[in-house]
C-alpha positions in Angstrom: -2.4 27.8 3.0 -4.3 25.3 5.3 -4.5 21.9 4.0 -7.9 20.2 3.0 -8.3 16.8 3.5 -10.2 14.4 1.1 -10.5 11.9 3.7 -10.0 12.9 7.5 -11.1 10.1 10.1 -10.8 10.6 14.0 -11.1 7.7 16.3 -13.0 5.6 14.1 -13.4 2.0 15.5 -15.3 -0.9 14.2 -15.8 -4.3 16.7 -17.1 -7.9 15.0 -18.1 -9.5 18.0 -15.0 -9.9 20.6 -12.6 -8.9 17.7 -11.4 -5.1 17.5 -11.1 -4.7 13.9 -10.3 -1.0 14.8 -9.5 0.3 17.5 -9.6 4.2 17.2 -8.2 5.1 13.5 -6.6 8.5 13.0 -5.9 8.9 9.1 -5.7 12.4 7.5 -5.2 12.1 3.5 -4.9 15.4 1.4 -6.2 16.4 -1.7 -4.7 15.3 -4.7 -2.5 12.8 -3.4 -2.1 9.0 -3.4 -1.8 7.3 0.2 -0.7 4.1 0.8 -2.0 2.0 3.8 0.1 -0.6 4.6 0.2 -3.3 7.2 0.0 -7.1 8.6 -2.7 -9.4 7.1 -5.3 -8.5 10.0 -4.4 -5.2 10.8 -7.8 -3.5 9.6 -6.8 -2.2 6.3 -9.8 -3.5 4.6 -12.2 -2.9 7.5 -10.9 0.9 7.3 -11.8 1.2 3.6 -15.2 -0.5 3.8 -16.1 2.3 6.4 -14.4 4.8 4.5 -16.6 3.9 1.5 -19.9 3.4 3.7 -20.1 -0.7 3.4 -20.1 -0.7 6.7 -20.8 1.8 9.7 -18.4 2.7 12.4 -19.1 1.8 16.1 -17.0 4.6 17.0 -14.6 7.8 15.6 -16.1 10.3 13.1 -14.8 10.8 9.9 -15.8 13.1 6.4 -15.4 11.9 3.1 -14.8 14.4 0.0 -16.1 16.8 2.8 -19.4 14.7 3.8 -19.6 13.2 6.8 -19.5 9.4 6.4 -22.9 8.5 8.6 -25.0 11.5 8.5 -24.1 12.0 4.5 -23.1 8.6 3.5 -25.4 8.7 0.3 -23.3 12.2 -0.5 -20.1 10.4 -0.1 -20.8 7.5 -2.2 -21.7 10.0 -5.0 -18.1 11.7 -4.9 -16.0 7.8 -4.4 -15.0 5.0 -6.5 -13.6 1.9 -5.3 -12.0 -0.9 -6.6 -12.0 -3.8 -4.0 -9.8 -7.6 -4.1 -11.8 -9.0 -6.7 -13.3 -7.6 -10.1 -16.8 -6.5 -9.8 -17.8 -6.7 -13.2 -20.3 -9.6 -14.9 -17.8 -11.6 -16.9 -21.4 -12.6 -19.5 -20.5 -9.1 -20.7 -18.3 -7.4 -23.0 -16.2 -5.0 -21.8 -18.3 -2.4 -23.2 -21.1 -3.6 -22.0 -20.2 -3.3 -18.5 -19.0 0.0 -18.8 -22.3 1.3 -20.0 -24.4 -0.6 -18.0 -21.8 1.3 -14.7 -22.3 4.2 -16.6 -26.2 3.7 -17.3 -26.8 2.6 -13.2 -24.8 6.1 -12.6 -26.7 8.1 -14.9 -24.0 9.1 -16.4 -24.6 11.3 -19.6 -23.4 10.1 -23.1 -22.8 6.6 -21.2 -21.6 5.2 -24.8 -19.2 8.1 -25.1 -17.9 7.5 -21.3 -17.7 3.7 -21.7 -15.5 4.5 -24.8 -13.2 6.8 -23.3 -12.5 5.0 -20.6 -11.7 1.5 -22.7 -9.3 3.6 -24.7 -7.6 5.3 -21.7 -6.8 1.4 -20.0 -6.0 -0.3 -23.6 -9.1 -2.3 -23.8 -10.3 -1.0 -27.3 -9.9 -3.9 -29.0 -11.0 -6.8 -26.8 -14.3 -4.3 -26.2 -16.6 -6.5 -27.7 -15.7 -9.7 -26.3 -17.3 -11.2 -23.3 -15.3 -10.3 -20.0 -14.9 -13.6 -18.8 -12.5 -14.1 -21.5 -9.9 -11.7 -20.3 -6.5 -12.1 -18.5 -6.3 -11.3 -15.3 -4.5 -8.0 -15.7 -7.4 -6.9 -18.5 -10.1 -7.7 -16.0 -8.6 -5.8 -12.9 -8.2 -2.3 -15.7 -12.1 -3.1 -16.6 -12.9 -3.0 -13.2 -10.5 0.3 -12.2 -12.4 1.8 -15.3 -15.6 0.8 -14.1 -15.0 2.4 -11.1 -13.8 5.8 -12.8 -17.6 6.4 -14.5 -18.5 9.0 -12.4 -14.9 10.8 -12.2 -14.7 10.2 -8.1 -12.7 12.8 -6.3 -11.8 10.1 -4.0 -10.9 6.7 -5.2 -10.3 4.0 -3.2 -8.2 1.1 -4.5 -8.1 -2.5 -2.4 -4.6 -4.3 -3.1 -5.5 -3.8 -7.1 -2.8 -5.3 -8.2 -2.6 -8.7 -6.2 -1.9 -11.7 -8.2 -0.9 -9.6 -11.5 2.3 -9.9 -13.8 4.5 -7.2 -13.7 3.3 -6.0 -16.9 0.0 -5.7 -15.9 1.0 -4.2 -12.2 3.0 -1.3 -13.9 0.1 -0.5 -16.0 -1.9 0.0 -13.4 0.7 2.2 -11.9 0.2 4.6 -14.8 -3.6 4.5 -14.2 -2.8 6.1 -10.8 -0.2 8.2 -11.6 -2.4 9.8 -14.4 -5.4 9.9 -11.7 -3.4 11.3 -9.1 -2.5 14.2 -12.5 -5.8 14.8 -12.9 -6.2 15.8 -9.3 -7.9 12.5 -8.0 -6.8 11.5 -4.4 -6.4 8.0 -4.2 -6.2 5.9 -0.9 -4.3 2.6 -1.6 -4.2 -0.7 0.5 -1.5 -3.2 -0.8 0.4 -6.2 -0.5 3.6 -4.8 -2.7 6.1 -2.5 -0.7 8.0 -1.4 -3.6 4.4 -0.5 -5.4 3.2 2.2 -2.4 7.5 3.2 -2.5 6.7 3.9 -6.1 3.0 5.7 -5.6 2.5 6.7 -2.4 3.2 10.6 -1.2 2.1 9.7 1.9 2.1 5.8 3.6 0.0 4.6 6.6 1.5 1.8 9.0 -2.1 0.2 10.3 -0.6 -2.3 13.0 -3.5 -3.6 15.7 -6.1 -1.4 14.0 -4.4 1.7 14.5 -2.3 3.9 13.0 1.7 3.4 14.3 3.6 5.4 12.2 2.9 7.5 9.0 4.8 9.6 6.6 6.3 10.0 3.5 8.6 6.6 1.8 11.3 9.3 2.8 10.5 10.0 6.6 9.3 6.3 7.1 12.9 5.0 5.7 14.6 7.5 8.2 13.3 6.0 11.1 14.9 2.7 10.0 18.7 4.4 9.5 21.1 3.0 7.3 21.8 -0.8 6.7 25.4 -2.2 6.9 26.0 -5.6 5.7 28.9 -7.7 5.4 29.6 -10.9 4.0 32.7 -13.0 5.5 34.6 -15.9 3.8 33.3 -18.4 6.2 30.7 -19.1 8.8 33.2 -19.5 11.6 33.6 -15.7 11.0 30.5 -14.7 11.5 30.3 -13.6 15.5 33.4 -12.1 15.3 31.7 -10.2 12.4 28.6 -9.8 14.3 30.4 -8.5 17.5 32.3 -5.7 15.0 29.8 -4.8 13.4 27.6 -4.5 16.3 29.7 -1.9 18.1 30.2 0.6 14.7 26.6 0.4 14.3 25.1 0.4 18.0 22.4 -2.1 16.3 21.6 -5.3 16.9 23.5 -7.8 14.0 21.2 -10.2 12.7 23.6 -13.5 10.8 22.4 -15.4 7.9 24.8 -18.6 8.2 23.7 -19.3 4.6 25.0 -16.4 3.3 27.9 -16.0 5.6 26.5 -12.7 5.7 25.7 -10.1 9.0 24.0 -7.0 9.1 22.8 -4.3 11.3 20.9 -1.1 11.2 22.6 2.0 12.3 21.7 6.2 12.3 25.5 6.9 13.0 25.8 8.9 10.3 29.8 9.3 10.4 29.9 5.4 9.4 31.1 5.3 5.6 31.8 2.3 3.9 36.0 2.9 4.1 35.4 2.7 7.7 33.6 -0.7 7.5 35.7 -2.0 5.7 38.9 -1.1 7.9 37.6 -1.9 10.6 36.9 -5.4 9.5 40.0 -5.9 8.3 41.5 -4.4 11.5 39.8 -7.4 13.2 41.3 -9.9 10.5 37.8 -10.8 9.3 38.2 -11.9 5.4 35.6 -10.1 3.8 33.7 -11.0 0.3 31.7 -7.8 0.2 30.4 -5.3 2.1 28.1 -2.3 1.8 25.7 0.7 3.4 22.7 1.0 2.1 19.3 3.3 2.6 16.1 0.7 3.4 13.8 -0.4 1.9 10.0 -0.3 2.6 10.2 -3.8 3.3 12.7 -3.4 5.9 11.0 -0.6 7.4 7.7 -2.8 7.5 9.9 -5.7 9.3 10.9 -3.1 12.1 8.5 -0.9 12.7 5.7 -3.3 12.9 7.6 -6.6 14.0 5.8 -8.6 11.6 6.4 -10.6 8.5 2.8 -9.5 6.9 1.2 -13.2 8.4 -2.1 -13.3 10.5 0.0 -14.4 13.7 -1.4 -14.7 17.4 -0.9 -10.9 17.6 -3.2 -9.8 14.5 -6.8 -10.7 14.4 -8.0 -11.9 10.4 -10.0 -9.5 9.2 -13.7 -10.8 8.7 -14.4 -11.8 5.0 -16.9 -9.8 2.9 
């Protein structure tokens, strides 16, 4: 069965005067499914998702949305998409009810009451309905405003870093909010600051590096490309290039020390290296060891190395322009 594509973009390319935002963005996202798009501060995430959601219109590319195209049809596509940008849309003079019938009333949404209702039960807002937005924490705002943007039941939700600045408790109920989307057959695309929150919802993750897409895959397939992470920690820093230089040929990597730690690792795809053999080997070299140990990566580490960047604006990215 061919796939079908809730958003599918070719080429797309936005400019801001000398500064590429975009330059020629290939992104493919299926139904039903939450995709993460992940990248440096500058990269063009957020330009990428205010074409996506028509805010603003591409220079070049094509792409459809919920199976509109998004120039010729970008009133169609705005009917079938909810987004939920950096900072909370709704009127903090308001209760929480009151904005959600008022989105609800603006959508001509049937039964907006009834809707408004729902949806404050679904994010556990019942009980702080009634009182004015602006009193909310920050967590409680950021679920108003995903509900707000659920009114219309978009087949294509669009979420801009949603939980930045959050608690954990907060972050990890917004995680259900999308897991339960994604349930109810909603396909979600995802920008974020938080690694371990698109390793935790993503199906499918984006790497946008220099307004393109580098790599792209499943947490899986991305961490693959990486290989496998030895580390080991010696009893002293005098230790550690001898450590280096061991470690260096098991691993065909390139060791990277952390004098503080007394600590060396390397990234390897051999995959006849097992931790006996580390050990041994280190021990064949007289290096005193503390610890040592293989692990799979994380998307953090496959950020670092398949982008070369730390996630800060540097002379390489270009900040994206403000809203």
């Amino acid at each position: 069965m061919a796939t079908t594509y809730a958003v599918l973009s070719e080429g797309l390319g936005k400019r801001f005067g000398t500064v590429h935002a975009l330059r020629g963005l290939d992104l493919a996202v299926a139904e039903g499914t939450v995709c993460g798009l992940l990248g440096p501060n500058g990269a063009g995430k957020t330009t990428a998702v205010r074409l996506l959601t028509t805010l603003l219109r591409p220079d070049a590319g094509s792409a459809r949305v919920a199976g509109h195209d998004l120039v010729r049809e970008a009133a169609a596509v705005r009917k079938r998409i909810g987004v939920t940008g950096q900072y909370a849309s709704v009127d903090g003079d308001l209760t929480g009810r009151q904005n959600l019938r008022l989105f609800a009333r603006l959508h001509r949404v049937r039964g907006p009451a009834d809707r408004a209702a729902e949806l404050l039960e679904r994010f556990g807002l019942t009980e702080a309905a009634d009182r004015p937005s602006s009193t909310y924490s920050g967590g409680m705002r950021r679920r108003l405003d995903l509900a707000a943007s659920l009114i219309r039941r978009p087949d294509v939700l669009f979420l801009d870093e949603p939980t930045t600045g959050l608690d954990p408790a907060s972050r990890a109920h917004i995680w259900d909010a999308v897991r339960e989307l994604k349930a109810d057959g909603t396909t979600v695309l995802l920008t974020t600051q938080y690694l371990e929150e698109a390793d935790q919802l993503a199906d499918d993750i984006a790497l946008v590096d220099r307004g393109q897409v580098a790599h792209r895959g499943s947490p899986a397939q991305l961490k693959a490309l990486v290989g496998t992470l030895a580390e080991v920690v010696v009893a002293d820093a005098d230790s550690l290039e001898k450590a280096a230089a061991v470690l260096g040929r098991l691993t065909g990597g390139q060791p990277v020390s952390d004098h503080e730690r007394h600590s060396v690792g390397a990234v390897t795809t051999d995959p006849t290296l097992t931790l006996p053999r580390l050990v041994r080997e280190m021990d064949a070299a007289g290096l005193p060891l503390l610890d040592a140990s293989l692990r799979p990566p994380t998307l953090d580490d496959v950020f670092l190395r398949l982008t070369g960047s730390t996630g800060d604006v540097d002379g390489t990215h270009t900040k994206e322009p403000a809203a």
